[in-house]
Backbone bond lengths (Angstrom), bond angles and torsions (degrees), N, CA, C in turn:
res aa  C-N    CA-C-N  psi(-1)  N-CA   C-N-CA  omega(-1)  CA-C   N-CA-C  phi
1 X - - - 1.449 - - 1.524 110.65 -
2 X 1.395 114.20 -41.88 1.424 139.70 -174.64 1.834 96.72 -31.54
3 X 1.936 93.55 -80.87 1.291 135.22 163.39 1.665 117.53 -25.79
4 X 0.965 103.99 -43.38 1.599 104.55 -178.40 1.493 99.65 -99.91
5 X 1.377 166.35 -19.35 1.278 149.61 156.00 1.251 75.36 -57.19
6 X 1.601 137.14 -81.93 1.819 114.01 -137.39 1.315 109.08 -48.86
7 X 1.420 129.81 -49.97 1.175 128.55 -155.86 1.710 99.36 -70.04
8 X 1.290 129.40 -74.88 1.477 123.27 153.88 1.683 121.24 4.62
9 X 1.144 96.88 -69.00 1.725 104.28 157.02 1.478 138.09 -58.24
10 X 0.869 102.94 -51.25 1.734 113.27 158.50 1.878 105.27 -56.76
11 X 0.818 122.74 -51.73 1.471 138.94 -151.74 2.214 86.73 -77.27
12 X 1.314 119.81 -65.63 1.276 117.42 -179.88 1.865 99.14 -66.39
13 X 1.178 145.96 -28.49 1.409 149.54 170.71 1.847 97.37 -37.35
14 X 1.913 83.25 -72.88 1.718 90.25 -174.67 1.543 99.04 -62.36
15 X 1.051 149.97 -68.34 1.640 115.15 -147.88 1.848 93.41 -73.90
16 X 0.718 156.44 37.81 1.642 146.02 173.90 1.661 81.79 -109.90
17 X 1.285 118.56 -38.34 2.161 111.17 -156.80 2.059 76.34 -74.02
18 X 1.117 112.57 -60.96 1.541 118.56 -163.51 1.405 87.01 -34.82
19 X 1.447 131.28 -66.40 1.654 139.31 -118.77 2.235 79.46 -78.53
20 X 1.445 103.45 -46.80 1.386 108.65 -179.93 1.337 133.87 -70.25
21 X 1.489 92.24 5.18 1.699 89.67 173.19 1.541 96.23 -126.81
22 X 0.845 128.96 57.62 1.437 148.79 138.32 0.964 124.23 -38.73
23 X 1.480 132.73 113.11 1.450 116.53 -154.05 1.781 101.74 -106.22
24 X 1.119 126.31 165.85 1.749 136.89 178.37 1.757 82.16 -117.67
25 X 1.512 96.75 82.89 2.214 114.48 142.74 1.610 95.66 -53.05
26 X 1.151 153.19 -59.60 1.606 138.60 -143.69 1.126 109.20 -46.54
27 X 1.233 124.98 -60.33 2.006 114.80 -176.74 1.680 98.30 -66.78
28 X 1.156 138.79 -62.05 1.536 125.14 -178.65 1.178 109.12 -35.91
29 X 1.084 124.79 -50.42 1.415 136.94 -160.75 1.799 118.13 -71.90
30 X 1.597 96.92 -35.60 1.467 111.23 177.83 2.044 94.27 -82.66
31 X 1.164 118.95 -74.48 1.149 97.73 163.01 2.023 136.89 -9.75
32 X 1.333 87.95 -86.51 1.530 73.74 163.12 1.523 144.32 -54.85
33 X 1.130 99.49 -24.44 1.920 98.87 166.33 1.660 108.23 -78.76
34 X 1.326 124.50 -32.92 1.586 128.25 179.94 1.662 93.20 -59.40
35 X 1.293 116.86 -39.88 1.697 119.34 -152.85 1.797 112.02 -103.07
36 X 1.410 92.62 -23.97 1.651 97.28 -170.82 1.780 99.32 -137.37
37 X 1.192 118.25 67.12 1.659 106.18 -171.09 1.107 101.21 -39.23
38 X 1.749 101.83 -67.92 1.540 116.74 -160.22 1.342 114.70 -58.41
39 X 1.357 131.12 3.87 1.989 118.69 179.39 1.491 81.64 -106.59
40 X 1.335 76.35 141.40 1.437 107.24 -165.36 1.701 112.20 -130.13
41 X 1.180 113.31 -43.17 1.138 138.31 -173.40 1.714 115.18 -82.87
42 X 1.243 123.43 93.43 1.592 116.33 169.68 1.270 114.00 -103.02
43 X 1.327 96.81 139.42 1.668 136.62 160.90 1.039 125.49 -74.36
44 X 1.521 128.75 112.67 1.232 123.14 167.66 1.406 106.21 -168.93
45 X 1.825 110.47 151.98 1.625 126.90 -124.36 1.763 77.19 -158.46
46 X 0.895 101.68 108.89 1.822 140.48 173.19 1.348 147.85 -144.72
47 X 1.430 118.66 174.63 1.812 91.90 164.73 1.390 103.03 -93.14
48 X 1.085 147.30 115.82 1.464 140.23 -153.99 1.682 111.89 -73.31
49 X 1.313 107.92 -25.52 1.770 112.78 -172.92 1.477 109.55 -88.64
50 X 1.275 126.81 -15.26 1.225 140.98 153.50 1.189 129.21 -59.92
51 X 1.648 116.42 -34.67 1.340 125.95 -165.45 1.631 109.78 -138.59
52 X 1.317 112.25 9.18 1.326 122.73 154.52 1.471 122.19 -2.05
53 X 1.273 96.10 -59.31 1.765 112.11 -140.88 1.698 81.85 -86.73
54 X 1.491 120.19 -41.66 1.264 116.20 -177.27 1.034 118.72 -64.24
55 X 1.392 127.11 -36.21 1.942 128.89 -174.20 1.629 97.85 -88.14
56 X 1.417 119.04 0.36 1.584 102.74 163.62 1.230 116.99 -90.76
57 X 1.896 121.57 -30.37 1.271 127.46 151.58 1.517 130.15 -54.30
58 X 0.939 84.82 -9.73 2.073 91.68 170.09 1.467 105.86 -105.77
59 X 1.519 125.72 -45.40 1.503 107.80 151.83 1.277 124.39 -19.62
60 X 1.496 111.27 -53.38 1.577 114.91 -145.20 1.906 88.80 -77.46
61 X 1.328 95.95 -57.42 1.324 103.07 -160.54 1.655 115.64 -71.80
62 X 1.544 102.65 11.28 2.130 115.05 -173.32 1.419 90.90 -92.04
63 X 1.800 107.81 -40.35 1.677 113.43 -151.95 1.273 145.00 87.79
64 X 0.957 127.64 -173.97 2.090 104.67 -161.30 1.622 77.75 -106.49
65 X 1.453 155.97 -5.02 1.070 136.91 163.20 1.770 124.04 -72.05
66 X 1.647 109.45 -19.82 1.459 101.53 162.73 1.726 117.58 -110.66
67 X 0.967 85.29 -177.06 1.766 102.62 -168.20 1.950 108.66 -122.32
68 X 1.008 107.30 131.27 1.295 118.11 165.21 1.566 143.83 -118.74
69 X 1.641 111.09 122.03 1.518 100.46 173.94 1.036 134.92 -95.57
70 X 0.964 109.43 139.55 1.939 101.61 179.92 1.078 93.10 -125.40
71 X 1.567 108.10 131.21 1.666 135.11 165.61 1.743 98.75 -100.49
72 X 1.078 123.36 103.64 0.871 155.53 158.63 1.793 136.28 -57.29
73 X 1.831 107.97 67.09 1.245 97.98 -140.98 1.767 81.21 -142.54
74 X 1.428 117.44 157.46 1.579 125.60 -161.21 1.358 93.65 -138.09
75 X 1.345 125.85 -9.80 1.597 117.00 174.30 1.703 115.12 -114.27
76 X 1.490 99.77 124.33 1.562 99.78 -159.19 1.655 111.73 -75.25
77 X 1.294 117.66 -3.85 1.513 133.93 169.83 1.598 106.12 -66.60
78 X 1.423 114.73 -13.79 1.787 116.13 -153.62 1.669 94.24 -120.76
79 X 1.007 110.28 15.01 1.623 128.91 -162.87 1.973 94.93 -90.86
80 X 0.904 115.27 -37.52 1.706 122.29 162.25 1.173 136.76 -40.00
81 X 2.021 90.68 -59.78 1.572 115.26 178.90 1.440 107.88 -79.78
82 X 1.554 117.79 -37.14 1.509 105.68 160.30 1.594 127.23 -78.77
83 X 1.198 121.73 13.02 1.518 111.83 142.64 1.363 124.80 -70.21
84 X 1.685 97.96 -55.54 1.203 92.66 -175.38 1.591 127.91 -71.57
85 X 1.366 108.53 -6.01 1.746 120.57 148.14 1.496 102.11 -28.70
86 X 1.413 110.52 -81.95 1.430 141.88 -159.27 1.540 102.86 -37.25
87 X 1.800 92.28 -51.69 1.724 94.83 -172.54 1.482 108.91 -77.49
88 X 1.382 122.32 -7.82 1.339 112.27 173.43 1.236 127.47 -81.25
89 X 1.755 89.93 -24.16 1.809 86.00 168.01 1.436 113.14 -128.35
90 X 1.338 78.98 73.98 1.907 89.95 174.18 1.099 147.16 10.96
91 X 1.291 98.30 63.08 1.629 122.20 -178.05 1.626 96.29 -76.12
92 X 1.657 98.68 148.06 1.548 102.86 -166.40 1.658 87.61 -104.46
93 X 0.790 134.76 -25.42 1.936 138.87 176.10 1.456 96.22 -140.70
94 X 1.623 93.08 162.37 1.509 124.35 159.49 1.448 120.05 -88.71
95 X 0.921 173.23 135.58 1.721 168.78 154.65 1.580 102.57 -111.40
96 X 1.988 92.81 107.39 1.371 87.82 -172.92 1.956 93.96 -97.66
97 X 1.195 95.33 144.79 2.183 124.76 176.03 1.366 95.41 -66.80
98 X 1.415 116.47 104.36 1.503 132.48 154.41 1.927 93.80 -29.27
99 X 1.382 99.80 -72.62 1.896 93.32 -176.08 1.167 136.20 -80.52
100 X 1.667 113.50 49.09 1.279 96.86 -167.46 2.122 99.35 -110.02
101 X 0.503 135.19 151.15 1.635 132.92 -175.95 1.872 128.31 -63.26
102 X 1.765 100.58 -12.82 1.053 107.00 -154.30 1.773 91.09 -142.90
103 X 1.391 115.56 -48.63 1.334 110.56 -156.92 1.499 96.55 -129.42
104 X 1.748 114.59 19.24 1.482 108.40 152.89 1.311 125.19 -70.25
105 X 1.513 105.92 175.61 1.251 115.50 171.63 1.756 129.91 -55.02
106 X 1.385 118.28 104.87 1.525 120.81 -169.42 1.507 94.71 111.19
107 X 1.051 133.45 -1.67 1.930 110.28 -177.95 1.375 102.26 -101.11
108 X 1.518 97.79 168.02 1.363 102.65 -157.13 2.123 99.86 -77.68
109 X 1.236 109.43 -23.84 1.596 124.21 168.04 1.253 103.64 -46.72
110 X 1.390 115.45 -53.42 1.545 94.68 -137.71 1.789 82.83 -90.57
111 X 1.437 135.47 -18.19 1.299 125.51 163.71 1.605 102.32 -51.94
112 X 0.809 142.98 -72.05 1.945 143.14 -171.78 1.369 85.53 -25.47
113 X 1.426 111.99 -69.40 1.525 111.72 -163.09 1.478 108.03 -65.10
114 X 0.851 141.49 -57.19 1.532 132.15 168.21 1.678 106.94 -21.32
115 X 1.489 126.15 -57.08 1.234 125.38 -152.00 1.162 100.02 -77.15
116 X 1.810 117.54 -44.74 1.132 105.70 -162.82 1.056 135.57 -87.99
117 X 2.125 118.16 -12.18 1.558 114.73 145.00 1.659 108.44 -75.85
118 X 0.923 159.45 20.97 1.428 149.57 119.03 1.353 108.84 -22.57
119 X 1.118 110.19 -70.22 1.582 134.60 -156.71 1.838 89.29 -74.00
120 X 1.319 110.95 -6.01 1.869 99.52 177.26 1.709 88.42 -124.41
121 X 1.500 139.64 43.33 1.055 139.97 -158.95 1.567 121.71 20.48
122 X 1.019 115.76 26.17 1.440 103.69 173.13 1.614 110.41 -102.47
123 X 1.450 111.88 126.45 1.563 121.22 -173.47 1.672 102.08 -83.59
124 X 1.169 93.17 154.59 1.903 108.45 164.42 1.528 116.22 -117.47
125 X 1.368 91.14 163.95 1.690 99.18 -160.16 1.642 92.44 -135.47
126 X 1.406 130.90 148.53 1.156 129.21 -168.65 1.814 109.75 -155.23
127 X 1.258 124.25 -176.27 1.500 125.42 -162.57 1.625 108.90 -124.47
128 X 1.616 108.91 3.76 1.571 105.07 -169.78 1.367 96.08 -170.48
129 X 1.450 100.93 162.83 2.147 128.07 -159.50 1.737 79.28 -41.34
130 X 1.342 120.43 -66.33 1.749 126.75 -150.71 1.026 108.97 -37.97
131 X 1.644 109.34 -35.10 2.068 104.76 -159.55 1.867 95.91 -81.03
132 X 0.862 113.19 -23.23 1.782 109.86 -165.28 1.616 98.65 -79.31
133 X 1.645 106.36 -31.06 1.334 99.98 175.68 1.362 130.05 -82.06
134 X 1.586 104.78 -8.83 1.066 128.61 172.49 1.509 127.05 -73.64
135 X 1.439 112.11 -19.26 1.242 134.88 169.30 1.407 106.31 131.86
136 X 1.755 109.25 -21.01 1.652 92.53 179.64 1.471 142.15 -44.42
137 X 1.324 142.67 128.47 1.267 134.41 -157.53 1.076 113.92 -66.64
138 X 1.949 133.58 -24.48 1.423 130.14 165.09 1.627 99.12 -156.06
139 X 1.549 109.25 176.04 1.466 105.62 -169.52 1.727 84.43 -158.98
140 X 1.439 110.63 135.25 1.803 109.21 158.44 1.572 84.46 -156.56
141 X 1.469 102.89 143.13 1.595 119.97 169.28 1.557 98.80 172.40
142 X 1.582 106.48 -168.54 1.503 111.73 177.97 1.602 98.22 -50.90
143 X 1.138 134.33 -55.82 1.856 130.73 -152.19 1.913 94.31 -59.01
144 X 1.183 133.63 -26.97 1.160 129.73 -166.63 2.027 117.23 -113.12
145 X 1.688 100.90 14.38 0.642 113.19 -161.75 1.493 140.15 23.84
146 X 1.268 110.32 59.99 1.743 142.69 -147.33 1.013 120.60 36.22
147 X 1.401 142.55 24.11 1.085 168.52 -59.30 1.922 88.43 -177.69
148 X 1.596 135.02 113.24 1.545 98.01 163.61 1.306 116.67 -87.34
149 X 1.344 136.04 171.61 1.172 122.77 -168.89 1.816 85.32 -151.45
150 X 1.914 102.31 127.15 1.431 86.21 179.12 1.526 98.89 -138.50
151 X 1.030 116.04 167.95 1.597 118.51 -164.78 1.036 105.55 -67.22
152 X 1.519 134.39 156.86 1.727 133.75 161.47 1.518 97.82 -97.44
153 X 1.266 125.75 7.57 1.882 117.67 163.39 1.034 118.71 -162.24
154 X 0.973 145.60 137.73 1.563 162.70 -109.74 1.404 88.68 -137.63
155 X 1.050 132.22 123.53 1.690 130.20 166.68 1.721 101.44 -112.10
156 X 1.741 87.55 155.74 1.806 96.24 179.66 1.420 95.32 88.00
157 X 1.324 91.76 -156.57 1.771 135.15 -173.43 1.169 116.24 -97.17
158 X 1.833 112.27 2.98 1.116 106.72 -168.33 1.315 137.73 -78.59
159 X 1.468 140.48 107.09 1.538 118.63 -152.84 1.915 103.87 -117.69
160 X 1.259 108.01 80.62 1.592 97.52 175.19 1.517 103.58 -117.22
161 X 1.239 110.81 -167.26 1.675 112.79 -170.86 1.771 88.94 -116.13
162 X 1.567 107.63 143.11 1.213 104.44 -146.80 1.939 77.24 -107.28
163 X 1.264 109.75 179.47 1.516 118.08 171.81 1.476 114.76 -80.62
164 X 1.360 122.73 137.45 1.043 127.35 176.51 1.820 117.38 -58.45
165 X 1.308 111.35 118.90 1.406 112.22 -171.22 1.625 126.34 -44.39
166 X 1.817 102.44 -11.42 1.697 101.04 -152.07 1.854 70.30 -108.55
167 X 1.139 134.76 -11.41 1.364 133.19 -145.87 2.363 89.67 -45.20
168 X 1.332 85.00 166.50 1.524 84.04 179.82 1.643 108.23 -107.53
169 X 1.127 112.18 122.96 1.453 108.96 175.47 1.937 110.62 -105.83
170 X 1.063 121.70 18.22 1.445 134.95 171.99 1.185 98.47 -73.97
171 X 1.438 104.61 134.24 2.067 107.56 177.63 1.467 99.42 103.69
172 X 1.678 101.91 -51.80 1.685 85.86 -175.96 0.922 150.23 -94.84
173 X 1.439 127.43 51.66 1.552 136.78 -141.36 1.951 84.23 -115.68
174 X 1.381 102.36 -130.79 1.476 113.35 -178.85 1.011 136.69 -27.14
175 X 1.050 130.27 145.62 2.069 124.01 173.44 1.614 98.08 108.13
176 X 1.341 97.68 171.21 1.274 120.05 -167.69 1.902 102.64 -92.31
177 X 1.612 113.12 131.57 1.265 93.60 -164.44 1.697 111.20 -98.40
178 X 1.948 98.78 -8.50 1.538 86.54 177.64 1.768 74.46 -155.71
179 X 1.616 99.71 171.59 1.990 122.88 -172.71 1.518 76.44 -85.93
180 X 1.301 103.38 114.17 1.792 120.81 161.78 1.540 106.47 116.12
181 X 1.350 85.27 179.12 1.509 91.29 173.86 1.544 99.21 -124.81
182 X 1.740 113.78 -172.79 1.229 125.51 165.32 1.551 116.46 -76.84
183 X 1.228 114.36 145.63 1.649 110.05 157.97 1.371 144.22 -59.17
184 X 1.426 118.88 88.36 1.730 104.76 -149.60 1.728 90.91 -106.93
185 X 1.483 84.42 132.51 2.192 108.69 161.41 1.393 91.91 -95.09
186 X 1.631 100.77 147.54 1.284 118.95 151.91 1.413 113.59 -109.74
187 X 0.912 125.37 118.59 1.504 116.68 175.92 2.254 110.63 -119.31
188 X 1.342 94.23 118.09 1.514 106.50 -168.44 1.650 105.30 -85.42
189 X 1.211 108.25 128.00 1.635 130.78 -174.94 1.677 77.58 -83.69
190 X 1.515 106.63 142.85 1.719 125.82 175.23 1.192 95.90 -85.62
């Protein structure tokens, strides 16, 4: 009995840290439409039931004009085959999940995945210092304290026009950035 309150407890602990690292997409998000009208389409490769709450906040803050995939995958070995998901269905970026365990921002996964749609020109975009070091091409959110942060080198094949370094991200933090959300697929790796 002892054993099962702790774990119970531990278990509501961890999803309260998850529920709190909630990321604010609105300045990334405004960014990328200032920088990339035309991508439309996001990519992103997580455990999806974990980070739920986050890829509905990136809905909100993408807009009912983009679309989102989620490859949906819990084994970081399968992190390959869901890129190349991504590149099959033409995802115009990656957006790596501050909370995801494996293919967030700073893990050693979600770098593989950075390199290896690089290497199929598709760039990633991220919310903190890790993803830019990770190869992502720019990063502004809470982790960068709105801060933009953009790569000094482009890795891969990748050829987009990057954001201007002085660009202003003041104004764009909170709130809803458009009436709707994005269209999100989940699609589950076996």
């Amino acid at each position: 009995m002892r054993n099962s309150l702790s774990f119970r407890a531990l278990a509501i602990v961890g999803f309260a840290s998850l529920a709190a690292a909630a990321a604010d997409f609105n300045p990334l998000m405004n960014v990328v439409r200032a920088t990339w009208p035309e991508r439309q389409h996001i990519g992103v490769i997580c455990n999806y039931p974990l980070v739920q709450e986050q890829i509905n906040q990136l809905a909100s803050a993408a807009g009912p004009d983009a679309r989102i995939t989620v490859v949906d995958t819990r084994i970081p070995r399968m992190g390959p085959h869901a890129a190349q998901m991504l590149a099959n269905r033409n995802a115009d970026f990656l957006m790596l999940v501050p909370g995801d365990p494996h293919f967030g921002d700073g893990r050693f996964d979600a770098t593989n995945l950075v390199r290896h749609l690089a290497l199929r020109g598709i760039p990633s975009v991220g919310t903190s210092p890790e993803a830019v070091k990770q190869g992502a091409v720019f990063a502004v959110g809470d982790g960068t304290k709105g801060e933009l942060l953009v790569t000094d080198k482009v890795r891969g094949t990748i050829s987009v026009i990057l954001p201007d370094k002085v660009f202003s991200t003041r104004g764009m933090g909170s709130g809803r950035a458009h009436a709707g959300s994005a269209k999100v697929e989940v699609v589950t790796l076996p």
